[in-house]
DRENDOTOR-854277 format. One record per residue: residue number from 1; residue in one letter; x, y, z of N, C-alpha, C in turn. Coordinates in pm, whole numbers, plus 50000, padded with zeros to 5 digits. Each point is the difference from the previous one (the first is absolute). Layout:
% residues N
<seq->NUM | type->A | n_X->X | n_Y->Y | n_Z->Z | ca_X->X | ca_Y->Y | ca_Z->Z | c_X->X | c_Y->Y | c_Z->Z>
...
END
This chain:
% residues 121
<seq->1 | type->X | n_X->42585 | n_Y->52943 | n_Z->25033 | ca_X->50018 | ca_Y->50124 | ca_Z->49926 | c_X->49877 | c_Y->50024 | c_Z->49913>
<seq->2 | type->X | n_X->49937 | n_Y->50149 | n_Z->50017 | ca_X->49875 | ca_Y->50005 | ca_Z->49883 | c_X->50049 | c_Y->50051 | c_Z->49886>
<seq->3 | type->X | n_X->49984 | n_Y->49951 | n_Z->49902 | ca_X->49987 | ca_Y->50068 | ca_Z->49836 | c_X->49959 | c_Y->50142 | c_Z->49995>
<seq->4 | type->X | n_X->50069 | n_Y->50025 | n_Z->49927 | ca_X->49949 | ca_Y->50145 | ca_Z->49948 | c_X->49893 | c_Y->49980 | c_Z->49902>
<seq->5 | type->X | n_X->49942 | n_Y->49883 | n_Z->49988 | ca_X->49858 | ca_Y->49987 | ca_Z->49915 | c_X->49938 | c_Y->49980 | c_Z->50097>
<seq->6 | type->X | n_X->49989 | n_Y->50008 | n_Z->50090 | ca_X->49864 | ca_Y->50011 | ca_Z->50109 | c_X->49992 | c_Y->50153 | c_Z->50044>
<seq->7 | type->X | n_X->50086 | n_Y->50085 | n_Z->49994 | ca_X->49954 | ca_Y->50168 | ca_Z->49956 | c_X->49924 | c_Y->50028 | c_Z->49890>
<seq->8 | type->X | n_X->50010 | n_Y->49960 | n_Z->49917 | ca_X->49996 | ca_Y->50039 | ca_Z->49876 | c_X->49853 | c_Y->49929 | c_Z->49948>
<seq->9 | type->X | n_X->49878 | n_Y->50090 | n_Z->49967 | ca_X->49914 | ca_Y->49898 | ca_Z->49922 | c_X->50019 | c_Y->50001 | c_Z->49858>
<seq->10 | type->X | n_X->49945 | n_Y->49888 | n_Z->49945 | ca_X->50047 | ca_Y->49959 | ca_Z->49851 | c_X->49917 | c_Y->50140 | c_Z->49889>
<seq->11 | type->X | n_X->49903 | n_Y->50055 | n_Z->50060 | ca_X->50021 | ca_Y->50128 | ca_Z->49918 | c_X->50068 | c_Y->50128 | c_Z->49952>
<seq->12 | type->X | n_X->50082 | n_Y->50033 | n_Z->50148 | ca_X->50125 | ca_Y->50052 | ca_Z->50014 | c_X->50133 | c_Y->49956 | c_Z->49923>
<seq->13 | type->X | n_X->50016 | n_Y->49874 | n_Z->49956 | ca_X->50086 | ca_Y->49905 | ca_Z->49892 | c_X->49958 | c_Y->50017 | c_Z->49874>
<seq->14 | type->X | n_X->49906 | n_Y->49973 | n_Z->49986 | ca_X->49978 | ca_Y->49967 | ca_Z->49864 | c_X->49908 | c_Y->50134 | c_Z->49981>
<seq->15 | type->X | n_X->50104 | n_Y->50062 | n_Z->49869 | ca_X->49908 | ca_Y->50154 | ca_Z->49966 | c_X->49918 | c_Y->49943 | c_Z->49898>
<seq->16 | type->X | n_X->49942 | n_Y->50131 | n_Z->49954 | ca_X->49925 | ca_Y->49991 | ca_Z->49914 | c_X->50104 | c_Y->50022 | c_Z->49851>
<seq->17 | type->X | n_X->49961 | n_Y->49988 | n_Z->49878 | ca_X->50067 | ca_Y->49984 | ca_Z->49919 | c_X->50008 | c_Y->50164 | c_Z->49959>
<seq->18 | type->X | n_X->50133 | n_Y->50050 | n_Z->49965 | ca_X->50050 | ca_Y->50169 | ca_Z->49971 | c_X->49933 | c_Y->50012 | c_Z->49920>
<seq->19 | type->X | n_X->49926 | n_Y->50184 | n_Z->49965 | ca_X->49923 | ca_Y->50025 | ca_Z->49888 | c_X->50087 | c_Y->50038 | c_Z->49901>
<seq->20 | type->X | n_X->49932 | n_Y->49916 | n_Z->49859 | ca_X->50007 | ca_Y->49945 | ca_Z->49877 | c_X->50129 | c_Y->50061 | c_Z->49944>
<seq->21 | type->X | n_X->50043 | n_Y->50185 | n_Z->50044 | ca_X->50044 | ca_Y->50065 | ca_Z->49913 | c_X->50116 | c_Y->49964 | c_Z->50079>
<seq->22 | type->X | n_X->50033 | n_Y->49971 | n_Z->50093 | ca_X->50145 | ca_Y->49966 | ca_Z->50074 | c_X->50044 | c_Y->49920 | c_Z->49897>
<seq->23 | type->X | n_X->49964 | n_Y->49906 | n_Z->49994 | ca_X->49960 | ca_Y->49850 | ca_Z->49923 | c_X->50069 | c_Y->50040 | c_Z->49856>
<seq->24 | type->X | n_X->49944 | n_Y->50070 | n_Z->49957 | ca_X->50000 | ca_Y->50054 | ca_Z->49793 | c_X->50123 | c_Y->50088 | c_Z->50054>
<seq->25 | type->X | n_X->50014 | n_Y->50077 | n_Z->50086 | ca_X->50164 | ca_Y->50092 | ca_Z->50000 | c_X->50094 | c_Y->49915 | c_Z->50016>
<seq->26 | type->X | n_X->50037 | n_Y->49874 | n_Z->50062 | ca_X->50066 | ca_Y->49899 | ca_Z->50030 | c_X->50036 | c_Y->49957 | c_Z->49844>
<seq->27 | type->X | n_X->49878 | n_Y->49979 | n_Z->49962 | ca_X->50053 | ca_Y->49884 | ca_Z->49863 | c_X->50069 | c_Y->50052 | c_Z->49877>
<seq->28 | type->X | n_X->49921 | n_Y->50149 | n_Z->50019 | ca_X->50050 | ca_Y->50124 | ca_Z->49879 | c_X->50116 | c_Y->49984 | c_Z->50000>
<seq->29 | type->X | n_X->50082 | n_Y->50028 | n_Z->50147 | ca_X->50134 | ca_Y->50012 | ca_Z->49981 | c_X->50076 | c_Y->49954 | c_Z->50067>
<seq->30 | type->X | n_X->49927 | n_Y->49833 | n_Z->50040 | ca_X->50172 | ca_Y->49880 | ca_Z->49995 | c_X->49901 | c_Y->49903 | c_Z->49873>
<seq->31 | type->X | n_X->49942 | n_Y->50070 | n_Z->49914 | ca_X->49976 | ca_Y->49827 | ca_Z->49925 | c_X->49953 | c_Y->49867 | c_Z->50060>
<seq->32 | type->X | n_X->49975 | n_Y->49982 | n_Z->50120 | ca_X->49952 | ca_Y->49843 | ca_Z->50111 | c_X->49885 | c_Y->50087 | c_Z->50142>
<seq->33 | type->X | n_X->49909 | n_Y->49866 | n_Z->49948 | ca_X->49922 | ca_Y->50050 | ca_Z->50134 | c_X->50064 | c_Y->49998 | c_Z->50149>
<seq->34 | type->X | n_X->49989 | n_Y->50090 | n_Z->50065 | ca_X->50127 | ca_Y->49976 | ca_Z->50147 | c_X->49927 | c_Y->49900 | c_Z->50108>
<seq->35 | type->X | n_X->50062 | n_Y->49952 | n_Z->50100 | ca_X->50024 | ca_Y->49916 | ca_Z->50117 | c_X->50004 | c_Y->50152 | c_Z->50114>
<seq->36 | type->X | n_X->49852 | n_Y->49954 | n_Z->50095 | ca_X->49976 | ca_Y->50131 | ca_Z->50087 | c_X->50069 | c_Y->49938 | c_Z->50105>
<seq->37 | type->X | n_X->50007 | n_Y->50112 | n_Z->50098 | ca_X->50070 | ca_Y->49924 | ca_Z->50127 | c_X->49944 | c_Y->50132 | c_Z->50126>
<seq->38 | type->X | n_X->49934 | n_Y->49973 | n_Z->50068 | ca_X->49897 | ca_Y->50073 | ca_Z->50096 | c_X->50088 | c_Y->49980 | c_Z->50140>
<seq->39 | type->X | n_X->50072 | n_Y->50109 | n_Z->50017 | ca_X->50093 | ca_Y->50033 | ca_Z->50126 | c_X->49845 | c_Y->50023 | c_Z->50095>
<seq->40 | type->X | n_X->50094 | n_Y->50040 | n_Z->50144 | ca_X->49912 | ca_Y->50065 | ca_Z->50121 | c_X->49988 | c_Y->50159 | c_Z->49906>
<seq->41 | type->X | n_X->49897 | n_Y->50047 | n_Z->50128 | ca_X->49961 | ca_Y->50133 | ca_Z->49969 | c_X->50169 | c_Y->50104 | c_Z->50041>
<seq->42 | type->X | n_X->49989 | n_Y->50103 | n_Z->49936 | ca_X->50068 | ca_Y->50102 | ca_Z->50043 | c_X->50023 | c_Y->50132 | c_Z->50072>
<seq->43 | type->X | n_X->50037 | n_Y->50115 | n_Z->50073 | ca_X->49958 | ca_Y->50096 | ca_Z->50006 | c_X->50006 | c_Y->50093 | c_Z->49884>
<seq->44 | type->X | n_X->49927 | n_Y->50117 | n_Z->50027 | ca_X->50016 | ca_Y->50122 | ca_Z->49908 | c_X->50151 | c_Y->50006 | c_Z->50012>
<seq->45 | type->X | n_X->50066 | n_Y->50018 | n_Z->50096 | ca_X->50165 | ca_Y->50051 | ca_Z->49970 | c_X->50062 | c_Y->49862 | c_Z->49900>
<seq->46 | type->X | n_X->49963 | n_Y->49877 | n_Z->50038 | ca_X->50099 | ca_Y->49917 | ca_Z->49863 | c_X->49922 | c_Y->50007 | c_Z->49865>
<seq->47 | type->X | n_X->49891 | n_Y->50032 | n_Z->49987 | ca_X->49977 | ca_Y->50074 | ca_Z->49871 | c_X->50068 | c_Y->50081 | c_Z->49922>
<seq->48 | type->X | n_X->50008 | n_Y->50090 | n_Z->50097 | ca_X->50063 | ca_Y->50143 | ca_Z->49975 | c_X->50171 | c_Y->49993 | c_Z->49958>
<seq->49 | type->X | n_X->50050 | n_Y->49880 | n_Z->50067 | ca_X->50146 | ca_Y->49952 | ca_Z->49898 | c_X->50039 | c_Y->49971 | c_Z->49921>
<seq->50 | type->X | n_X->49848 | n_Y->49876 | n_Z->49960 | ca_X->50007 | ca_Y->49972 | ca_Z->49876 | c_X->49994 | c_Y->50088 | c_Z->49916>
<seq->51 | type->X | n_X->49923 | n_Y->50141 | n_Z->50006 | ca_X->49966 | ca_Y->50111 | ca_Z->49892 | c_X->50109 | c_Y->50030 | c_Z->50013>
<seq->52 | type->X | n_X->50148 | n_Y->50021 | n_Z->50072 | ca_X->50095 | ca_Y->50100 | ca_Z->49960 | c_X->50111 | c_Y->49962 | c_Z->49879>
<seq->53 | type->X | n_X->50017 | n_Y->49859 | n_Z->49968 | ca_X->50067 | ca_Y->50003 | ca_Z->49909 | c_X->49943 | c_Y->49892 | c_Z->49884>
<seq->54 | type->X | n_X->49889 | n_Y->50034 | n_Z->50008 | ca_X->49939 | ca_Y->49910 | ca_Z->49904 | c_X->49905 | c_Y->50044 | c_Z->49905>
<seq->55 | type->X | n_X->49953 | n_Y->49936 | n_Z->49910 | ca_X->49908 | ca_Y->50081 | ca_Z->49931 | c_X->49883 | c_Y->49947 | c_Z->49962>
<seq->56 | type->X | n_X->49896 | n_Y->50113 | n_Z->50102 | ca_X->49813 | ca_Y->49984 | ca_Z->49953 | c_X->49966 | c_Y->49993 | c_Z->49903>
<seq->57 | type->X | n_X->49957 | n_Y->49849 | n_Z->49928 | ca_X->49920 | ca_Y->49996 | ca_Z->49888 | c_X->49885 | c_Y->50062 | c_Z->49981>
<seq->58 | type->X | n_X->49882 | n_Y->49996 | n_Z->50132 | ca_X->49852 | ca_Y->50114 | ca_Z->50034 | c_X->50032 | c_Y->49970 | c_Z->50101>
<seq->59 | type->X | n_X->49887 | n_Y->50075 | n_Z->50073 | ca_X->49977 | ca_Y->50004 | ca_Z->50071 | c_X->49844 | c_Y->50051 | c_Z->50042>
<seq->60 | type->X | n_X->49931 | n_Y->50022 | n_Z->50105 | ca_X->49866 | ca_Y->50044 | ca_Z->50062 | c_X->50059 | c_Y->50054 | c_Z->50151>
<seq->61 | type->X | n_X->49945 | n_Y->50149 | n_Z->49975 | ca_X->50024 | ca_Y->50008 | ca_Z->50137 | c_X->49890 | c_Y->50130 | c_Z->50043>
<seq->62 | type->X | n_X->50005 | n_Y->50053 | n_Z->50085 | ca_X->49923 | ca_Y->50127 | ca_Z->50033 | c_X->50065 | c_Y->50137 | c_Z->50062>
<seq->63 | type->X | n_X->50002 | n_Y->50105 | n_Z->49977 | ca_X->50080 | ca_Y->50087 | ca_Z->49980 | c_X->49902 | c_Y->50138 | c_Z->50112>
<seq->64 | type->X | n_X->50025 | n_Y->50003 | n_Z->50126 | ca_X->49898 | ca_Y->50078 | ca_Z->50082 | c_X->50093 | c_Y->50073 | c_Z->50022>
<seq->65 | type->X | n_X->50091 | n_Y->50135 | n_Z->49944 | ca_X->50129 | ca_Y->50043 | ca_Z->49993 | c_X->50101 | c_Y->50016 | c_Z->50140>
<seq->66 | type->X | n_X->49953 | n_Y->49958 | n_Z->50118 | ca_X->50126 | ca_Y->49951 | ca_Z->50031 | c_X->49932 | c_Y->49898 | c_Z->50061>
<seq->67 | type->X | n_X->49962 | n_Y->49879 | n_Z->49942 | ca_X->50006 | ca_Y->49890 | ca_Z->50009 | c_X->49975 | c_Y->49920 | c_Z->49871>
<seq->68 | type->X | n_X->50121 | n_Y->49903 | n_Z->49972 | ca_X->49959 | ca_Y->49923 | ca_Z->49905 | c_X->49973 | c_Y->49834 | c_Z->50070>
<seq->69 | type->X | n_X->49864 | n_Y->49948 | n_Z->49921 | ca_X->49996 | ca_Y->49857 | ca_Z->50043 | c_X->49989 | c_Y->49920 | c_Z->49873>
<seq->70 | type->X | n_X->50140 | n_Y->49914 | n_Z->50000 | ca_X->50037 | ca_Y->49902 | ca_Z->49907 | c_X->49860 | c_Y->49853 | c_Z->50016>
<seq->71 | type->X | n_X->49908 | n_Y->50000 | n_Z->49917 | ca_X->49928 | ca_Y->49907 | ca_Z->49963 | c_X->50042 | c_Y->49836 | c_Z->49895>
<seq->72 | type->X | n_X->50117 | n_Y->50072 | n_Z->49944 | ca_X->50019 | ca_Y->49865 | ca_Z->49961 | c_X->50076 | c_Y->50052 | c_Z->49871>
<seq->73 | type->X | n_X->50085 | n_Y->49897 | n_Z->49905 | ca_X->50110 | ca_Y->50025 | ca_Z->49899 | c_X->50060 | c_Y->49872 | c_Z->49976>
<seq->74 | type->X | n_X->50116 | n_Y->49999 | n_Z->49921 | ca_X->50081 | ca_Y->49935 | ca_Z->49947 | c_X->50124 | c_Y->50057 | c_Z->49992>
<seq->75 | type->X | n_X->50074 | n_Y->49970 | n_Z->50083 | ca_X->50188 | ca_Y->50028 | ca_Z->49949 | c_X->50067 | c_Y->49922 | c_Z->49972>
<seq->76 | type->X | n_X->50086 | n_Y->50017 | n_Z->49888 | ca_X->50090 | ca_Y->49936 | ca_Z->49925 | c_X->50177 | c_Y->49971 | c_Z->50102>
<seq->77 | type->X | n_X->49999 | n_Y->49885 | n_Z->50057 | ca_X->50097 | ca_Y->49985 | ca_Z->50091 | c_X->50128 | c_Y->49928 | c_Z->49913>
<seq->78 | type->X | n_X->50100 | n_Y->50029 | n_Z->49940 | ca_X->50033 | ca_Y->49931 | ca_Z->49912 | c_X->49987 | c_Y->49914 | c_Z->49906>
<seq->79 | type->X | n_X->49962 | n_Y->49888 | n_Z->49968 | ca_X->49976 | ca_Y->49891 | ca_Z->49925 | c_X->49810 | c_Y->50001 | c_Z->50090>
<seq->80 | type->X | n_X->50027 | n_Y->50006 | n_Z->50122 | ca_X->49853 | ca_Y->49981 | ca_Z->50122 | c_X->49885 | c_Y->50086 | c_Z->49909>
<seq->81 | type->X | n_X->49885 | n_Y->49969 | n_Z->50083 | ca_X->49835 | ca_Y->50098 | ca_Z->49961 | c_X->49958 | c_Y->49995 | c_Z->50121>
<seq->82 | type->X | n_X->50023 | n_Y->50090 | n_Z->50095 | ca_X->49966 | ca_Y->50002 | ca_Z->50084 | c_X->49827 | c_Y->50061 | c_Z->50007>
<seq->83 | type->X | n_X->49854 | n_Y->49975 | n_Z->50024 | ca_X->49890 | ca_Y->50048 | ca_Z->50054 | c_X->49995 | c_Y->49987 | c_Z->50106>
<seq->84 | type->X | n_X->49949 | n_Y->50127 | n_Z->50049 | ca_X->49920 | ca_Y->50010 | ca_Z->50091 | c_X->49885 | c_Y->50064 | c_Z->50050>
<seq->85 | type->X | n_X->49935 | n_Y->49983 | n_Z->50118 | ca_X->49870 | ca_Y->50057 | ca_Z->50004 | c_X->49952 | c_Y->50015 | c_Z->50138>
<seq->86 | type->X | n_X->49968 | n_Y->50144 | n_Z->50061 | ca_X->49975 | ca_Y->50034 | ca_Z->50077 | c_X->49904 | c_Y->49924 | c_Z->50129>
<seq->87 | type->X | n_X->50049 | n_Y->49908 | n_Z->50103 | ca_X->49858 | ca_Y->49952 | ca_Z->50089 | c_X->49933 | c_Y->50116 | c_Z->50032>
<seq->88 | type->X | n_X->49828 | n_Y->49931 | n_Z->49977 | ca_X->49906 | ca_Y->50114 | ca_Z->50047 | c_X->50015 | c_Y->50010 | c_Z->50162>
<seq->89 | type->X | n_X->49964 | n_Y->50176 | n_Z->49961 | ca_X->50059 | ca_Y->50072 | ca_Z->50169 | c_X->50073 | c_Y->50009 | c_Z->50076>
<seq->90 | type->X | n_X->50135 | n_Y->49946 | n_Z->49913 | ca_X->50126 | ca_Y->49941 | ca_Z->50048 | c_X->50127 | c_Y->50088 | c_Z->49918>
<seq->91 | type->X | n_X->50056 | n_Y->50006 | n_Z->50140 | ca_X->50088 | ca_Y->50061 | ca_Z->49829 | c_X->50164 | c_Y->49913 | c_Z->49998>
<seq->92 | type->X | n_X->49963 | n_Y->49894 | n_Z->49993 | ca_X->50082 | ca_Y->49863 | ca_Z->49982 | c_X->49943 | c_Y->49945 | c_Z->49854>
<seq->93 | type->X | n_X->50082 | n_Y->49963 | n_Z->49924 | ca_X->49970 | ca_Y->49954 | ca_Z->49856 | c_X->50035 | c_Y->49834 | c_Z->49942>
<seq->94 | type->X | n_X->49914 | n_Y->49947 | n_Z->49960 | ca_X->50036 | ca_Y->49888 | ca_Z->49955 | c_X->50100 | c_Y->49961 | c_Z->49901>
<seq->95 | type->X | n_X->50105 | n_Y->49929 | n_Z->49966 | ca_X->50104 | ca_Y->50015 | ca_Z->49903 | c_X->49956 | c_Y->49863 | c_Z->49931>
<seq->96 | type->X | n_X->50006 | n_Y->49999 | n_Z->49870 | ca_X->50024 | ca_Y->49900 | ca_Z->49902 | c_X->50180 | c_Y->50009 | c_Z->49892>
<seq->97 | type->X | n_X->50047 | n_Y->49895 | n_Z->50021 | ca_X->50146 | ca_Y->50056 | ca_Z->49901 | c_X->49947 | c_Y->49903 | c_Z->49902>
<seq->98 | type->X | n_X->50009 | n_Y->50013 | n_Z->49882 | ca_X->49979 | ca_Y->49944 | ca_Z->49857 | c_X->50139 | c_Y->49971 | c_Z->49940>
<seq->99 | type->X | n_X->50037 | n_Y->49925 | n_Z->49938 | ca_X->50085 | ca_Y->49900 | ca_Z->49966 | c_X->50039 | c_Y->49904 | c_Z->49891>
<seq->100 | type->X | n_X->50134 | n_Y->49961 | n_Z->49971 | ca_X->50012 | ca_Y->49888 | ca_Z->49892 | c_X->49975 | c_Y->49852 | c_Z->50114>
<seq->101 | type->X | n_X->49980 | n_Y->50052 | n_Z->50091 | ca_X->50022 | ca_Y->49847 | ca_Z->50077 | c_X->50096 | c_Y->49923 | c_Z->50076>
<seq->102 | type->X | n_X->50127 | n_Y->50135 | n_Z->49959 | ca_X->50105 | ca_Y->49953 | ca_Z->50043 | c_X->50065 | c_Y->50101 | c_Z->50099>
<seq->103 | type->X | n_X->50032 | n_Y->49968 | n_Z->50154 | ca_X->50019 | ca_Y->50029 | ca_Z->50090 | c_X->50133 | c_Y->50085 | c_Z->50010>
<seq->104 | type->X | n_X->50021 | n_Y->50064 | n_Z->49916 | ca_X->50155 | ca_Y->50041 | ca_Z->49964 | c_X->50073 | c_Y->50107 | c_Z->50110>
<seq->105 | type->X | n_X->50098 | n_Y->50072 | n_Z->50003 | ca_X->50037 | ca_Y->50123 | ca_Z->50060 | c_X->49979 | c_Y->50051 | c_Z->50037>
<seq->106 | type->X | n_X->49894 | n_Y->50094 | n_Z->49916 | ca_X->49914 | ca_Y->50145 | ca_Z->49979 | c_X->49886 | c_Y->49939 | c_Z->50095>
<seq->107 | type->X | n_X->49945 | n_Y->49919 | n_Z->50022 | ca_X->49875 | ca_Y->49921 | ca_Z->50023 | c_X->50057 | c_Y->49998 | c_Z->50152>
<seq->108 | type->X | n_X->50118 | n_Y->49909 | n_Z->50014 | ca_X->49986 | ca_Y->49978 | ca_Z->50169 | c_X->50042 | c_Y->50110 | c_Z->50085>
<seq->109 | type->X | n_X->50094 | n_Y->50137 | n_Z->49938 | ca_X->50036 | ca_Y->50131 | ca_Z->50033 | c_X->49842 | c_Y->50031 | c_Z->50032>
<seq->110 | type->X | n_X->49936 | n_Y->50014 | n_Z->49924 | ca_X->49857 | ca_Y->50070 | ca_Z->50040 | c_X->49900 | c_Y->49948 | c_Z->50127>
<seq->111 | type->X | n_X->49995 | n_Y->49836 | n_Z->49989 | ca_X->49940 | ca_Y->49942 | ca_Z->50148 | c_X->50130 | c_Y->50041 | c_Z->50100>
<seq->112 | type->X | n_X->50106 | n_Y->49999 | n_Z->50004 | ca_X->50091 | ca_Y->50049 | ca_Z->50097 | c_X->49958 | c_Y->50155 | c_Z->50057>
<seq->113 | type->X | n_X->50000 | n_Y->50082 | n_Z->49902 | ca_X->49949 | ca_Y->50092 | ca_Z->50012 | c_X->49899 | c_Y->50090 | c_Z->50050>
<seq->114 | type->X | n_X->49921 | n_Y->49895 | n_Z->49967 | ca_X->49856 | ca_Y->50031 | ca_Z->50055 | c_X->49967 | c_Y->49981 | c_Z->50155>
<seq->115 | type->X | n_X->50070 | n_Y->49885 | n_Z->50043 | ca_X->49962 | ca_Y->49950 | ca_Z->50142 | c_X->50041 | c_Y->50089 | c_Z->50129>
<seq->116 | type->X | n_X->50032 | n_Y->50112 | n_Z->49939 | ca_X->50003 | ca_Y->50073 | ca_Z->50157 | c_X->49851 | c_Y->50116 | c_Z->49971>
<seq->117 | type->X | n_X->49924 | n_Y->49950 | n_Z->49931 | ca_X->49913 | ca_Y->50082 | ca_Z->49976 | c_X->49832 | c_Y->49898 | c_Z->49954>
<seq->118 | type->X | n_X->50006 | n_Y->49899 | n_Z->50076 | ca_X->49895 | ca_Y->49917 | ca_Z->49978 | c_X->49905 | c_Y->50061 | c_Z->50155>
<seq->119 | type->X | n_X->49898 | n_Y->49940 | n_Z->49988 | ca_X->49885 | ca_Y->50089 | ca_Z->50108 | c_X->49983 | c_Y->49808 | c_Z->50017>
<seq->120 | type->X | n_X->49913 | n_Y->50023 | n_Z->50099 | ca_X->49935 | ca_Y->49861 | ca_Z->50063 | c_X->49820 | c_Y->49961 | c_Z->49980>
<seq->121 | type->X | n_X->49955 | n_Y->50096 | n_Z->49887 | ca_X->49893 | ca_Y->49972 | ca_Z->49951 | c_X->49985 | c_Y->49937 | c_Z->49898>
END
């Protein structure tokens, strides 16, 4: 049987560290630096779920009036911090969920959630 680490190169694993202000919105308002957790990529449509009942802390996006392209944000998923950020030329997005660390409810509803909407890049 092959590993799913022989798909995968170790730069594709290991991101780069989220910019700073993810970081400072996290701490503002749970008080503790969070525990990241770097799912697969997503499509634009499981993006687009997360925006319906949740709420955008920012966001970046571009506005070509009838097209919008989501570049990247932060939504507030219950207790979760969800970032994310647009792959270049892709319109599949990288997800980071931010965290107390603890794998709770809200947390495994959302990887449940997500997996009918992971891409293979």
């Amino acid at each position: 049987m092959i590993s799913m680490m022989n798909y995968l190169k170790m730069d594709d694993i290991r991101e780069k560290t989220l910019p700073d202000n993810v970081i400072d919105l996290y701490i503002k308002k749970y008080s503790n630096y969070p525990s990241i957790t770097r799912t697969r990529n997503i499509t634009y449509e499981g993006l687009k779920t997360l925006f319906e009942k949740n709420k955008r802390l920012w966001f970046d996006k571009i506005n070509l009036l009838d097209l919008i392209i989501e570049l990247e944000g932060v939504i507030e998923y219950g207790k979760l911090m969800i970032y994310y950020l647009r792959n270049k030329d892709e319109n599949v997005y990288k997800i980071f969920i931010l965290n107390e660390g603890v794998e709770d409810q809200t947390y495994s509803l959302l990887i449940t959630g997500l997996k009918k909407y992971y891409t293979f890049n």
